[in-house]
VMD Tcl script that builds the backbone (N, CA, C; Angstrom):
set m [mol new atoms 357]
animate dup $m
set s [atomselect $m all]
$s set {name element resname resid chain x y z} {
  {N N UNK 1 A 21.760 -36.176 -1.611}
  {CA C UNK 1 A 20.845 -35.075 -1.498}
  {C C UNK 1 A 20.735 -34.611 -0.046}
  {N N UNK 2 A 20.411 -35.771 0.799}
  {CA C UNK 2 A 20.254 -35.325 2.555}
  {C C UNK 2 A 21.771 -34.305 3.290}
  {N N UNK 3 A 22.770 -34.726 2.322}
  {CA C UNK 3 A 24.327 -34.294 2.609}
  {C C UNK 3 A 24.283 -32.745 1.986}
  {N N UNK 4 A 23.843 -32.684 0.823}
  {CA C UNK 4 A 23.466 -31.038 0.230}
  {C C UNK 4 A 22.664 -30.466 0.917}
  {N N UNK 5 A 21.944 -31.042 1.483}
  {CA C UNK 5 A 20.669 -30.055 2.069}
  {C C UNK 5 A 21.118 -29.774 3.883}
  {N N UNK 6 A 22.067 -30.887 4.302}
  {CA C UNK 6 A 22.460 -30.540 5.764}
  {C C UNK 6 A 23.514 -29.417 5.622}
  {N N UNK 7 A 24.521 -29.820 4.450}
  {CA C UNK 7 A 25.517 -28.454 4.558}
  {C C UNK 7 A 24.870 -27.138 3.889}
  {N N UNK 8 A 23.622 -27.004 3.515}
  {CA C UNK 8 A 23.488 -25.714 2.934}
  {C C UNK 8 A 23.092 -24.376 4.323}
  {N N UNK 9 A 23.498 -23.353 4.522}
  {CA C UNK 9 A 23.694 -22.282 4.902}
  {C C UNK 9 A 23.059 -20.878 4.867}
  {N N UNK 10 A 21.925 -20.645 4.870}
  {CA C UNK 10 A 20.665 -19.316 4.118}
  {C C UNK 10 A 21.541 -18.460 3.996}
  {N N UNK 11 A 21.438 -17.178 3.219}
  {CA C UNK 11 A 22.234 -16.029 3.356}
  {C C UNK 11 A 21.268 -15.357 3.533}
  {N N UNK 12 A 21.377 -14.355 4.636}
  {CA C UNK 12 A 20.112 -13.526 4.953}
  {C C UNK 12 A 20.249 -12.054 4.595}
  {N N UNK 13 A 19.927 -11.231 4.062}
  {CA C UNK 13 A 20.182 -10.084 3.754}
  {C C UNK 13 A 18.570 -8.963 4.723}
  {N N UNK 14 A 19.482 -7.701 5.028}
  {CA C UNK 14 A 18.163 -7.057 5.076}
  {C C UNK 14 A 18.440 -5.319 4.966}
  {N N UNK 15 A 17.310 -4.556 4.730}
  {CA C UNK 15 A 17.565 -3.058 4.208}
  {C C UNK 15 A 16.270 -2.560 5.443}
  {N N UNK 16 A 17.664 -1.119 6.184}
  {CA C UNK 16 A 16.657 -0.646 6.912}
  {C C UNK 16 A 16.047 0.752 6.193}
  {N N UNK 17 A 14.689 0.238 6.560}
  {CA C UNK 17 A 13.756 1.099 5.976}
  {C C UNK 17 A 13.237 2.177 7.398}
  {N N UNK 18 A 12.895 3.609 6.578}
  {CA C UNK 18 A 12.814 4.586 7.126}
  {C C UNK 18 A 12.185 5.746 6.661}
  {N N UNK 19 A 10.935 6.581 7.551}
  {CA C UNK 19 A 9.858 6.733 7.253}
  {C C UNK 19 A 10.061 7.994 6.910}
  {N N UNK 20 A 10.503 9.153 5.684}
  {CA C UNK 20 A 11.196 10.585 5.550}
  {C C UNK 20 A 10.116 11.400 5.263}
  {N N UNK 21 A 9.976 12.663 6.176}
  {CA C UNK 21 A 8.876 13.698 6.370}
  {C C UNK 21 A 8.584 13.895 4.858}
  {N N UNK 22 A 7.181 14.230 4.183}
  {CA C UNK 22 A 7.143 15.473 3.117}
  {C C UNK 22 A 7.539 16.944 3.181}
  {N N UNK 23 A 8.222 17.296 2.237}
  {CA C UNK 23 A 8.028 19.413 2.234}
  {C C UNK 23 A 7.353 19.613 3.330}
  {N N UNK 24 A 7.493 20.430 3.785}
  {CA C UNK 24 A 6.620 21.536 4.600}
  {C C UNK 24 A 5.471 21.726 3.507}
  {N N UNK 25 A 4.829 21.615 4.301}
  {CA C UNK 25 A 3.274 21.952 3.980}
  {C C UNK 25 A 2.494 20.814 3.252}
  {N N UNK 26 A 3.215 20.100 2.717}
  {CA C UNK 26 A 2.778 18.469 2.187}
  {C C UNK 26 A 2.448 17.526 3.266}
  {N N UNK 27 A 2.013 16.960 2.871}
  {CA C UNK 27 A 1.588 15.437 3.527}
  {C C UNK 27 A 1.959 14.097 2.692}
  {N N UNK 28 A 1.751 13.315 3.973}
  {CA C UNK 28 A 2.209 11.929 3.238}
  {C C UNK 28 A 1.223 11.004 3.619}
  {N N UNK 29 A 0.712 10.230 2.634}
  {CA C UNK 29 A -0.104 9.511 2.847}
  {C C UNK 29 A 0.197 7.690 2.685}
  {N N UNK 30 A 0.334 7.278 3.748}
  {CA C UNK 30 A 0.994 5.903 3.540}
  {C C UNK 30 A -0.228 4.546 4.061}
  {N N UNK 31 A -0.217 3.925 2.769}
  {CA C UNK 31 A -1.394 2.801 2.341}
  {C C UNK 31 A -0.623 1.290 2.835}
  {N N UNK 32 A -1.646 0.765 2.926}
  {CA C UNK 32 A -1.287 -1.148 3.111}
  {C C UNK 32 A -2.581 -1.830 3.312}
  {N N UNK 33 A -2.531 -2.805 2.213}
  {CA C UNK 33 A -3.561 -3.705 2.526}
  {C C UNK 33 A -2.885 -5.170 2.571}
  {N N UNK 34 A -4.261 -5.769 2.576}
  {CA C UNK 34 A -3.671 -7.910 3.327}
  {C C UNK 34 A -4.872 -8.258 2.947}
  {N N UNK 35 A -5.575 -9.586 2.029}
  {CA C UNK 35 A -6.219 -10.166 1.638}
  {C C UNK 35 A -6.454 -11.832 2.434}
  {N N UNK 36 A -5.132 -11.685 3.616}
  {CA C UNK 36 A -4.948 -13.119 4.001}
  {C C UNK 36 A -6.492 -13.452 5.166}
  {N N UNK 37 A -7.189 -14.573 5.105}
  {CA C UNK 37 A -7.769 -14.903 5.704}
  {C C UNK 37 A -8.947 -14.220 5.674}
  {N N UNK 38 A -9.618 -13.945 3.933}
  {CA C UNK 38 A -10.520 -13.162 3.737}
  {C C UNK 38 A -11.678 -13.448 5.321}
  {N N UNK 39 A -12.270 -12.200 5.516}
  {CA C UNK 39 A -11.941 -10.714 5.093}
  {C C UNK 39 A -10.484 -10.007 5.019}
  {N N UNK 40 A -10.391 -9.604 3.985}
  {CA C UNK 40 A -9.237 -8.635 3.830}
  {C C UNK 40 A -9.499 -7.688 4.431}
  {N N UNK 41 A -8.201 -6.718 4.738}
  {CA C UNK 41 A -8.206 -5.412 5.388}
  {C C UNK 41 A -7.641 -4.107 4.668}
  {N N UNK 42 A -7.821 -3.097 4.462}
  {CA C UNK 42 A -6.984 -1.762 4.075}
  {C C UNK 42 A -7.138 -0.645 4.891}
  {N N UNK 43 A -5.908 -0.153 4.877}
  {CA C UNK 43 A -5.381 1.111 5.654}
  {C C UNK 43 A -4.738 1.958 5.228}
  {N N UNK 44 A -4.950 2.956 5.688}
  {CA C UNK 44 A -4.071 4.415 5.012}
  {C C UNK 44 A -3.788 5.155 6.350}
  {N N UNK 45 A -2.361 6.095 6.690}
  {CA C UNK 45 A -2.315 7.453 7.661}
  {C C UNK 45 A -1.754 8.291 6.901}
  {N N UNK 46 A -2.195 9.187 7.195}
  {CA C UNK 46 A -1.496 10.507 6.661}
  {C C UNK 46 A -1.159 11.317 7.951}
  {N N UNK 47 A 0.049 11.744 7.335}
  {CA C UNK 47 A 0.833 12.642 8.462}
  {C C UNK 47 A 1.202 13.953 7.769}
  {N N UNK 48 A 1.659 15.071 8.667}
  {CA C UNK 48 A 1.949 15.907 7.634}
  {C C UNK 48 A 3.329 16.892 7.908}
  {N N UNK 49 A 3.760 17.578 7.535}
  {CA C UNK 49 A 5.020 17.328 7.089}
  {C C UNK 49 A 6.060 17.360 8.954}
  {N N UNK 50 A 5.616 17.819 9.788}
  {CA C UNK 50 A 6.233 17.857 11.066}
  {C C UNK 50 A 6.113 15.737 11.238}
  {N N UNK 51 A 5.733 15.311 10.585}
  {CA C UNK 51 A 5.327 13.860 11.016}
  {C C UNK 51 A 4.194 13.322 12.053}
  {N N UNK 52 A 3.673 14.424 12.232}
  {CA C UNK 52 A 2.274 14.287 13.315}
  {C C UNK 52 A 0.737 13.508 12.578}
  {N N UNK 53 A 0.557 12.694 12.647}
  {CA C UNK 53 A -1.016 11.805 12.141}
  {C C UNK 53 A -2.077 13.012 12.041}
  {N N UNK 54 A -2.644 13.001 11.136}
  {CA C UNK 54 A -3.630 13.447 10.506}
  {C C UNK 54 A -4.909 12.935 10.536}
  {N N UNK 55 A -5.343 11.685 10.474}
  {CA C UNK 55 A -5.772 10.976 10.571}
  {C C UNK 55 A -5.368 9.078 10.154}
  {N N UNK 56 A -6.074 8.138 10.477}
  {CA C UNK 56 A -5.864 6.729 10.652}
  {C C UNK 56 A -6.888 6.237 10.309}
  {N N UNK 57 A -6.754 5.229 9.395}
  {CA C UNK 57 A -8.347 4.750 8.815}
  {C C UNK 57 A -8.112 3.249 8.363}
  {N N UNK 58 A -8.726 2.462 9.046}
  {CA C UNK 58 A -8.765 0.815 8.036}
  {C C UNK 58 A -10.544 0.386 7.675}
  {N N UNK 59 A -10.850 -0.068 6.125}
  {CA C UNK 59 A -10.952 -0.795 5.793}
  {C C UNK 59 A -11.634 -2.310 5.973}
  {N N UNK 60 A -12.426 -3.000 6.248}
  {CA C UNK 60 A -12.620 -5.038 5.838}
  {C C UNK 60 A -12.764 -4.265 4.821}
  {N N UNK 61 A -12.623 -5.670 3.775}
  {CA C UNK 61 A -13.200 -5.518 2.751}
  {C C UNK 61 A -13.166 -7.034 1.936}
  {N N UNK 62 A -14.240 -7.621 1.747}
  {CA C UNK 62 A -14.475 -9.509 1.311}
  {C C UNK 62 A -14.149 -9.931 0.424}
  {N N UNK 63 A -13.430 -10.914 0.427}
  {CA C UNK 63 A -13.325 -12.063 -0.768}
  {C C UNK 63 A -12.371 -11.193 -1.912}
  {N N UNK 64 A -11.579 -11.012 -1.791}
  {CA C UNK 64 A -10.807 -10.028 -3.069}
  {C C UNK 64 A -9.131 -10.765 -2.894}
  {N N UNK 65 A -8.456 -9.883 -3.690}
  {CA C UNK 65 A -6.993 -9.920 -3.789}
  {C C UNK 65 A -6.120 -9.432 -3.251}
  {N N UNK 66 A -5.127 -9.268 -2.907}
  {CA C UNK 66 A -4.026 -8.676 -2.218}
  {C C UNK 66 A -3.868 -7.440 -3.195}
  {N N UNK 67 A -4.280 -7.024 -4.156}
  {CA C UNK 67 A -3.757 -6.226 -5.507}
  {C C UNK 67 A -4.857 -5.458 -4.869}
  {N N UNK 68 A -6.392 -5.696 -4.957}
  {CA C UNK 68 A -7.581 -5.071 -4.625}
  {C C UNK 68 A -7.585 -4.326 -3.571}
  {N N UNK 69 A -7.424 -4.983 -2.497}
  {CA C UNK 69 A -7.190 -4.351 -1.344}
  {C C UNK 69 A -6.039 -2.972 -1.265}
  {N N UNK 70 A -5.018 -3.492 -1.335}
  {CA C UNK 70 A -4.049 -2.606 -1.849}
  {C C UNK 70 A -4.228 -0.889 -2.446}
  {N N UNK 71 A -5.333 -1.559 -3.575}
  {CA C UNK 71 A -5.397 -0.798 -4.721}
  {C C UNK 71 A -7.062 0.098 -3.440}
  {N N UNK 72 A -7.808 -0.528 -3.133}
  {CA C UNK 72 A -8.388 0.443 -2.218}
  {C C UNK 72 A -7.848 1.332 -1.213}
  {N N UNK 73 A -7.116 0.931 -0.326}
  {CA C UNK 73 A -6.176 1.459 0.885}
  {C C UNK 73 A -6.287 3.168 0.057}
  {N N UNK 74 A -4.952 2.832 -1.271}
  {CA C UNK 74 A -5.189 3.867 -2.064}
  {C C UNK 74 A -6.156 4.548 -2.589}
  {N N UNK 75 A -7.070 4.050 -2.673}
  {CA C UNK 75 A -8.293 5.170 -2.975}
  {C C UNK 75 A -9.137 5.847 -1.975}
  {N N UNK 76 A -8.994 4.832 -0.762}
  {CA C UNK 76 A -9.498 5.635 0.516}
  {C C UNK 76 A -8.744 6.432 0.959}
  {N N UNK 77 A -7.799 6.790 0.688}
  {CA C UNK 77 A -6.514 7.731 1.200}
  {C C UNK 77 A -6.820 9.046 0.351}
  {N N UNK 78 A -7.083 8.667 -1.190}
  {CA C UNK 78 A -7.376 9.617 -1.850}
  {C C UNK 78 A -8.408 10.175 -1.363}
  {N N UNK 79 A -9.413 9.543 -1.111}
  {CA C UNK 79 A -10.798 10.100 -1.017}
  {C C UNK 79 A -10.656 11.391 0.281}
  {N N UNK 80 A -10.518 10.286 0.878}
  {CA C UNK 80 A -10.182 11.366 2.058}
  {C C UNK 80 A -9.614 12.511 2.692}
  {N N UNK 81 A -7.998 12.839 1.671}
  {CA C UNK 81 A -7.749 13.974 1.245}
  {C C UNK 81 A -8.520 15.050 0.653}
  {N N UNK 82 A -8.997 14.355 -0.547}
  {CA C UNK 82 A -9.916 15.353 -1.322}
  {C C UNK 82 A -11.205 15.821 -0.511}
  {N N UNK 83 A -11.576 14.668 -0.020}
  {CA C UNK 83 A -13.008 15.311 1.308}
  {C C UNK 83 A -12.906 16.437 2.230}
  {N N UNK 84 A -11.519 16.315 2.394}
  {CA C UNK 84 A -10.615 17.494 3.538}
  {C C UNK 84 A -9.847 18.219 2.806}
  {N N UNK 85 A -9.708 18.614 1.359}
  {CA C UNK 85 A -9.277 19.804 1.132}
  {C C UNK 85 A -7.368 19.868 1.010}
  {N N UNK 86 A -7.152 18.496 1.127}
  {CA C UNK 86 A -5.330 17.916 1.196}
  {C C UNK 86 A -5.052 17.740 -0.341}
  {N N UNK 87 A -4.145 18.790 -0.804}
  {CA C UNK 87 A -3.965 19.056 -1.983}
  {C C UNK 87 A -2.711 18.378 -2.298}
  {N N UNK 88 A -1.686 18.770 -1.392}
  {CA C UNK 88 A -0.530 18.577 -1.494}
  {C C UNK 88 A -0.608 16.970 -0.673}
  {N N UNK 89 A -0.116 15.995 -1.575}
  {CA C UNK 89 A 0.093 14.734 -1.039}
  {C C UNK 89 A 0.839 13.815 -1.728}
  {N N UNK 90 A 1.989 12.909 -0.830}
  {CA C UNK 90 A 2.247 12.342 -1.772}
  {C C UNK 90 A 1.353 10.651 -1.007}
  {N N UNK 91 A 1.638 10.090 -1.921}
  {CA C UNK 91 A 1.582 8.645 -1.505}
  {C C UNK 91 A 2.044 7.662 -1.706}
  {N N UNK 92 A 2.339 7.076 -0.573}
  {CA C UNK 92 A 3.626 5.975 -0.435}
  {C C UNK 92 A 2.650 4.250 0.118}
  {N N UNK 93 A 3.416 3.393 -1.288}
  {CA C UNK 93 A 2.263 1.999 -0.844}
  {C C UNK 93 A 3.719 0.857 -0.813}
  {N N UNK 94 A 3.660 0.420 0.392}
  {CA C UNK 94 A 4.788 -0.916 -0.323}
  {C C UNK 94 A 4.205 -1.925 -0.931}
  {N N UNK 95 A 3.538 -2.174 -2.061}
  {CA C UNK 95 A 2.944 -2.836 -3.066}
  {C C UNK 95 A 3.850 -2.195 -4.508}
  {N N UNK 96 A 4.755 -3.140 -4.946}
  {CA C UNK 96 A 5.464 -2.872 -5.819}
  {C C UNK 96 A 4.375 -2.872 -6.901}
  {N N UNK 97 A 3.612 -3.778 -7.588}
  {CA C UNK 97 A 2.672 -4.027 -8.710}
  {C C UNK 97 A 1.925 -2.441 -9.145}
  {N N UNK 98 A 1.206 -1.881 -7.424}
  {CA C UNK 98 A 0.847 -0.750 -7.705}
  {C C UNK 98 A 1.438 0.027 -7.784}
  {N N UNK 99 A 2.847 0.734 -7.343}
  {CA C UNK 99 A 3.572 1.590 -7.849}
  {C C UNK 99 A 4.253 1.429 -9.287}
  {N N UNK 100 A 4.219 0.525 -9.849}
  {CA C UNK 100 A 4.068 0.637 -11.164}
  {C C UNK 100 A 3.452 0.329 -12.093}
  {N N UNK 101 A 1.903 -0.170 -12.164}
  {CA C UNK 101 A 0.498 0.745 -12.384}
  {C C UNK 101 A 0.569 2.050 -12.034}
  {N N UNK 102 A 0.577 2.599 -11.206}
  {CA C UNK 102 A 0.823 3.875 -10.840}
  {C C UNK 102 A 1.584 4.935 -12.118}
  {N N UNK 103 A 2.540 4.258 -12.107}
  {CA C UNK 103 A 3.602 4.908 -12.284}
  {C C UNK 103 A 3.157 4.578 -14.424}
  {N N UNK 104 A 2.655 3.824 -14.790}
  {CA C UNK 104 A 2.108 3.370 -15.951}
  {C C UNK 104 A 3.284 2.302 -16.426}
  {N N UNK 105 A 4.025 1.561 -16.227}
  {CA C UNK 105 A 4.803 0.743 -16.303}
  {C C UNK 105 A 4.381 -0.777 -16.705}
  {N N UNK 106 A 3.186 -0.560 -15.618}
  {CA C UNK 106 A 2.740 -2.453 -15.938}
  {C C UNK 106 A 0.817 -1.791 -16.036}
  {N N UNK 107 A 0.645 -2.396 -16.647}
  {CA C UNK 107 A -1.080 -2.764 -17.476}
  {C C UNK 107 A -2.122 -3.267 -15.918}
  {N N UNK 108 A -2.801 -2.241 -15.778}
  {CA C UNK 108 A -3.712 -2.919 -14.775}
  {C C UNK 108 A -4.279 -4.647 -14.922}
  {N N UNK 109 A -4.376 -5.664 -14.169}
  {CA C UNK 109 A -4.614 -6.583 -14.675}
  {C C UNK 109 A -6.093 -6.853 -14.540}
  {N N UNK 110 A -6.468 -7.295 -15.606}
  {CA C UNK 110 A -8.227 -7.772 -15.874}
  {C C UNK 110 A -8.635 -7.915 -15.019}
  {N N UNK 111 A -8.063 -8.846 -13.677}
  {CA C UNK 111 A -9.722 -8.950 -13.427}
  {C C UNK 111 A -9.720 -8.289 -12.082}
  {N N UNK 112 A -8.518 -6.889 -11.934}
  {CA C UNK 112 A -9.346 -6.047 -10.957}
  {C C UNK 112 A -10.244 -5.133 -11.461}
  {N N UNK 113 A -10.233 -4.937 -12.503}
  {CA C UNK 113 A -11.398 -4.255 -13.506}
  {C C UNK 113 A -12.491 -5.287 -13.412}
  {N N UNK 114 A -12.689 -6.388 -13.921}
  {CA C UNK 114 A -13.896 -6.972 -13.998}
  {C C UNK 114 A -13.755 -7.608 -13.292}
  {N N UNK 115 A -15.033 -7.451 -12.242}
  {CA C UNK 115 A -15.506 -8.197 -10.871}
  {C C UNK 115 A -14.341 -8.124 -9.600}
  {N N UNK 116 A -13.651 -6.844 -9.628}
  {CA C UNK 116 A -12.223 -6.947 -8.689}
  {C C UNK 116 A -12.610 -5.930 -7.406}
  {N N UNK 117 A -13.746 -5.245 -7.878}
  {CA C UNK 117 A -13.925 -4.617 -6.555}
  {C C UNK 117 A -13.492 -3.379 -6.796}
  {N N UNK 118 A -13.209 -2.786 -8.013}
  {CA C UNK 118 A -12.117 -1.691 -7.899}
  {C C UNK 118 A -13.055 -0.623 -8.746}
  {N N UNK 119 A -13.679 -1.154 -9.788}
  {CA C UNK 119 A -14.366 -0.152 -10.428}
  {C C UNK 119 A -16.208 0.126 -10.419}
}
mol reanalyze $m
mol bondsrecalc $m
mol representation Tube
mol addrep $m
């Protein structure tokens, strides 16, 4: 076993990621939250389509989930559009789970509905 584990070798792979304007006249609104070391945190910026910040906004938010948080980032992003009149938006979360909730793919799970902070 010590002989398998000295000759083994990681294979590292990686994908560069890269941040692409909206349409003209759109905006983009890009979310992230972190639950590590409750208090958790969430954040949203929106930029708009030249790539210039719009505004910058984080979030504490206690004792919750990485899903919760997440899933706020996104609603403070929303909110805040709609407060300001930002019609055209898209929004971009690297939280795979919520882009497909989002997207209706996977079933919100229970218990950010009950007692998750979300509703």
């Amino acid at each position: 076993m010590v002989e398998v584990v000295e000759k083994h070798r990681p294979s590292f792979s990686f994908k560069i990621v890269r941040w692409i304007h909206p349409p003209v006249r759109w905006f983009k609104c890009n979310t992230n939250g972190a639950s590590r070391g409750n208090p958790g945190s969430s954040a949203f910026c929106i930029r708009d389509s030249k790539g210039d910040f719009v505004v910058a906004k984080g979030v504490r938010i206690q004792d919750t989930t990485n899903l919760v948080v997440e899933a706020r980032a996104i609603i403070e992003g929303l909110s805040y559009c709609r407060d300001n009149y930002i019609n055209d938006v898209i929004i971009e979360s690297d939280s795979m789970a919520l882009v497909h909730i989002l997207e209706g793919s996977w079933e919100i799970p229970w218990e950010c509905i009950n007692g998750g902070g979300l509703y």
